[in-house]
matplotlib code that plots the C-alpha trace (Angstrom):
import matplotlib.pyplot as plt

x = [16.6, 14.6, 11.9, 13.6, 14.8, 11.7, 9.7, 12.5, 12.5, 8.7, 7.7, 5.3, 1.9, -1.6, -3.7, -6.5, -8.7, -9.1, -9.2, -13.1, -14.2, -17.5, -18.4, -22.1, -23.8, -22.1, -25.2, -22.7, -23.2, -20.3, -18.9, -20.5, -17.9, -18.8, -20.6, -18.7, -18.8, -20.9, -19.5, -21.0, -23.7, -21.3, -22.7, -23.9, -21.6, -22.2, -23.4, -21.2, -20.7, -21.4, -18.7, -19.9, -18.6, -16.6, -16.7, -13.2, -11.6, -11.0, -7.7, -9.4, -11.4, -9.4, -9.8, -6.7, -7.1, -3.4, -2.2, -0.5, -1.0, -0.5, 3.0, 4.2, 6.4, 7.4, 6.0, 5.5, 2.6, 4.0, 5.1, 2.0, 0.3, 3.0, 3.7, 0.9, -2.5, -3.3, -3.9, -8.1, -7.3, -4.9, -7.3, -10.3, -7.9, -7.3, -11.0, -12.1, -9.5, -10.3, -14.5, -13.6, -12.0, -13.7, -14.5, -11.4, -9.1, -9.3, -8.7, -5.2, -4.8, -4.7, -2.6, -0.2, -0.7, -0.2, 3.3, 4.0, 3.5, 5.2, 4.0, 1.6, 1.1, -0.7, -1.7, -3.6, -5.7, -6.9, -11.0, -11.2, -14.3, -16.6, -17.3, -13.6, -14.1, -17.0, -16.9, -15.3, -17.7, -16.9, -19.2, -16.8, -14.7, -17.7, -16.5, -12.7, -10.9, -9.6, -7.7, -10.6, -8.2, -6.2, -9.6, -10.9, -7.5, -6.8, -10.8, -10.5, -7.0, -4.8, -4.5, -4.1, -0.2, -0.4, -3.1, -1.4, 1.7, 0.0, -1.4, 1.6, 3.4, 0.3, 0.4, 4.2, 3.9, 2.0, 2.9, 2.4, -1.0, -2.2, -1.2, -3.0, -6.0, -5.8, -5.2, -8.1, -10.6, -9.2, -9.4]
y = [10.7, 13.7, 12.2, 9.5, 11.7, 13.6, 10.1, 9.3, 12.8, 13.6, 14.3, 12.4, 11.6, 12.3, 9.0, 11.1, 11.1, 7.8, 7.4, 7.8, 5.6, 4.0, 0.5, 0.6, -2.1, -0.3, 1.5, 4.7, 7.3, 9.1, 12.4, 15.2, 17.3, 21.0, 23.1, 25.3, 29.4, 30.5, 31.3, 33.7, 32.1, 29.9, 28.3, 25.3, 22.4, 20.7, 17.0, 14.4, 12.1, 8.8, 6.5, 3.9, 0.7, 0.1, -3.4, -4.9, -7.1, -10.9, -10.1, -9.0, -12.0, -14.6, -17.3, -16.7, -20.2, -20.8, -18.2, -19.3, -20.0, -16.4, -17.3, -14.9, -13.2, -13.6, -16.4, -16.7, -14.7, -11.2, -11.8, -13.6, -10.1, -8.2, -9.9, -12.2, -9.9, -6.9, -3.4, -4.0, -7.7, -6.0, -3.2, -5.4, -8.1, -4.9, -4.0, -7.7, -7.9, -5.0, -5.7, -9.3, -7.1, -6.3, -2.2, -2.6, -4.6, -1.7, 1.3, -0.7, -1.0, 2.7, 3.5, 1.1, 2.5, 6.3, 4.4, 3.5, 6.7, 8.9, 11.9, 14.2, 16.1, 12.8, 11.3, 14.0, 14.3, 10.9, 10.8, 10.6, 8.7, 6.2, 6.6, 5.8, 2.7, 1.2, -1.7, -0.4, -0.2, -2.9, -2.6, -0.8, -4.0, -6.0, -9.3, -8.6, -12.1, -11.8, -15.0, -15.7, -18.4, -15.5, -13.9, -16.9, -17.3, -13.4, -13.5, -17.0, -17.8, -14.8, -12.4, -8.9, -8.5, -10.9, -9.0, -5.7, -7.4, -8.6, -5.1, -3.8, -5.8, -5.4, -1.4, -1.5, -3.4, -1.2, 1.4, 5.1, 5.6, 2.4, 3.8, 6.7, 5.1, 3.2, 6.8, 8.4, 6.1, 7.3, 10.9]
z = [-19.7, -18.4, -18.1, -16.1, -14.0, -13.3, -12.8, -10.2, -8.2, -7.8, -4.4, -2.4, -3.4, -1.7, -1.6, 0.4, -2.3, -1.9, 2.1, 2.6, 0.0, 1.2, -0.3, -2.4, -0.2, 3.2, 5.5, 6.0, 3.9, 2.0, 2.7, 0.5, -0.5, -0.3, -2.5, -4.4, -4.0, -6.9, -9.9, -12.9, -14.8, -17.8, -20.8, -20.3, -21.0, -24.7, -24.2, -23.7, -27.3, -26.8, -27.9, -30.4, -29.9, -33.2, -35.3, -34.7, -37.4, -37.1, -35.8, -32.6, -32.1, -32.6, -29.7, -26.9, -25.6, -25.9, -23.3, -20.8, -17.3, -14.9, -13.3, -10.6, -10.7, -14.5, -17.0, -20.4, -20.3, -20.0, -23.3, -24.9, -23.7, -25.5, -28.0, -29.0, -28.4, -30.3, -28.6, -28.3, -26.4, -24.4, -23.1, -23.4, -21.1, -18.4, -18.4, -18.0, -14.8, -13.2, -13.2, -11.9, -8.6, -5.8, -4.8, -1.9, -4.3, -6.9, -4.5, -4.1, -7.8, -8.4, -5.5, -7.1, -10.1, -8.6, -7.3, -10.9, -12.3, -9.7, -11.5, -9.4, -12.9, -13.9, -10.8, -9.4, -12.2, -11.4, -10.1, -6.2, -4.7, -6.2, -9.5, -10.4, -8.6, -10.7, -13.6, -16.3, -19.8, -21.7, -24.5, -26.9, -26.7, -27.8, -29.7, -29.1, -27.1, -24.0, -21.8, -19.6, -17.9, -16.7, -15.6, -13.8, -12.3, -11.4, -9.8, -7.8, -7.1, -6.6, -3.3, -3.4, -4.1, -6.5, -8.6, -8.1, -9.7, -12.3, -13.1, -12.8, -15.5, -17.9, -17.4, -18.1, -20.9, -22.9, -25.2, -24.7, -26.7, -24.7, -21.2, -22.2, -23.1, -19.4, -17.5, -19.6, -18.4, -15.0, -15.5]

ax = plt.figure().add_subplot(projection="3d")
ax.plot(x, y, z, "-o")
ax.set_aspect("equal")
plt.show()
């Protein structure tokens, strides 16, 4: 219950990060953000270890054509995506969902998902400015199934609320080692 009641008592949240976002194909030019003061020389940082995509068993790539339709605001596939898909499908389904969005679509997404949290802690550790808002790497999913009905159907027939809803229920249907898998990629 503490953590209930923390989730339910956090202060307001600061969605400035995310107020100057300029669009990629837009003519005006992004804010630079100020150079820092200068620091002692450090060590440089150790190179970054590319992840390599892993080979995912059968389980992974089975073919999803019998998930259901996307009904709003609850249908029988909340619990196909539960229930039905294993953790890959379910990441590779949220990766898949958010490259079919558009750059304006997604800075609504993560303020939503900032709502959901309601955490600062966590929130404010999420990446301000564009490089959050680009197509998620999907390579390390490579050969794992995803519903691309509900793609299709998220991309071409839904409006904004009705995307942010179905985010929403994905998100809060996942466990805690998959919600921190979706906030890392954020951070």
């Amino acid at each position: 219950t503490s953590f209930l009641v923390q989730f339910l008592t956090m202060p307001g949240l600061d969605y400035s990060k995310w107020d100057k976002i300029v669009d990629e194909d837009s003519e005006e030019e992004a804010p630079r953000p100020a150079k820092p003061a200068a620091e002692p020389a450090a060590p440089p940082p150790a190179a970054p270890v590319a992840e390599v995509p892993q080979e995912f068993t059968e389980e992974h790539k089975r073919p999803l054509k019998d998930a259901p339709e996307l009904e709003l605001p609850d249908g029988a596939w909340t619990k196909y995506y539960a229930d039905s898909m294993t953790a890959p499908q379910r990441m590779q389904t949220m990766v898949q969902l958010w490259n079919s969005a558009e750059q304006e679509e997604r800075v609504e997404f993560l303020r939503h998902l900032i709502d959901i949290l309601g955490n600062p802690t966590i929130s404010n550790r999420i990446k301000g400015g564009q490089e959050i808002l680009k197509d998620l790497d999907a390579s390390f999913y490579e050969g794992v199934t995803y519903p691309e009905s509900w793609v299709t159907q998220f991309k071409d027939a839904m409006k904004l609320d009705d995307k942010k809803l179905v985010f929403e229920k994905l998100f809060k249907s996942l466990d805690n080692q998959e919600r921190g898998l979706v906030l890392g990629t954020l951070m």
